[in-house]
Steps between C-alpha positions, in 0.01 A plus 500: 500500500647846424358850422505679166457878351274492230453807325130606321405624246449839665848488620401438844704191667305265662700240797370127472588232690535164265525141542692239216489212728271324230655575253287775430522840565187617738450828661447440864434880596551833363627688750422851342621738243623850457674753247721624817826295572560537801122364561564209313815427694264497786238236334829306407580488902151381579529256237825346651325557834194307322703177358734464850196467717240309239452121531742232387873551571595702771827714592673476788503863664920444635514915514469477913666685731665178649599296244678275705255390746198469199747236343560298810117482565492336129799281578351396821139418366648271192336159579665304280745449171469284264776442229362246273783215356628500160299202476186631504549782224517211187303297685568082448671476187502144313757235495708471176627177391864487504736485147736260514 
């Protein structure tokens, strides 16, 4: 998902937020439009501010003011880690006959 300037006909820019993940491009939301930059910079930042906090994937916020302690509490509250074999990637793989 990412945002796009589109600009009209009338030379007015409109912000839209758009989705490809099918393939297909879809217009989720228009944010707004204006003739004024520094107004569309502004719809731009809502449109950012639109995408970061919209369903689906998430961003971790790691701007705190103690980064330190925010990544022990994610160290500490890892359950578990899994690293799967090599064996499990190509999964079973048949027996050749030998060449003599």
């Amino acid at each position: 998902m990412y945002w796009r300037r589109k600009k009209n006909k009338s030379d007015v820019v409109s912000v839209q937020v758009i989705d490809k993940s099918s393939g297909k491009y879809k217009v989720i939301k228009t944010i707004g439009s204006s003739a004024i930059e520094s107004e569309v910079d502004k719809l731009i930042r809502q449109a950012q501010y639109f995408i970061d906090s919209y369903g689906g994937q998430q961003q971790f916020d790691f701007i705190l003011g103690d980064d330190a302690r925010y990544f022990q509490s994610i160290y500490e509250n890892i359950q578990q880690v899994q690293l799967p074999g090599p064996e499990i990637i190509p999964g079973k793989l048949p027996i050749l006959p030998s060449i003599s």
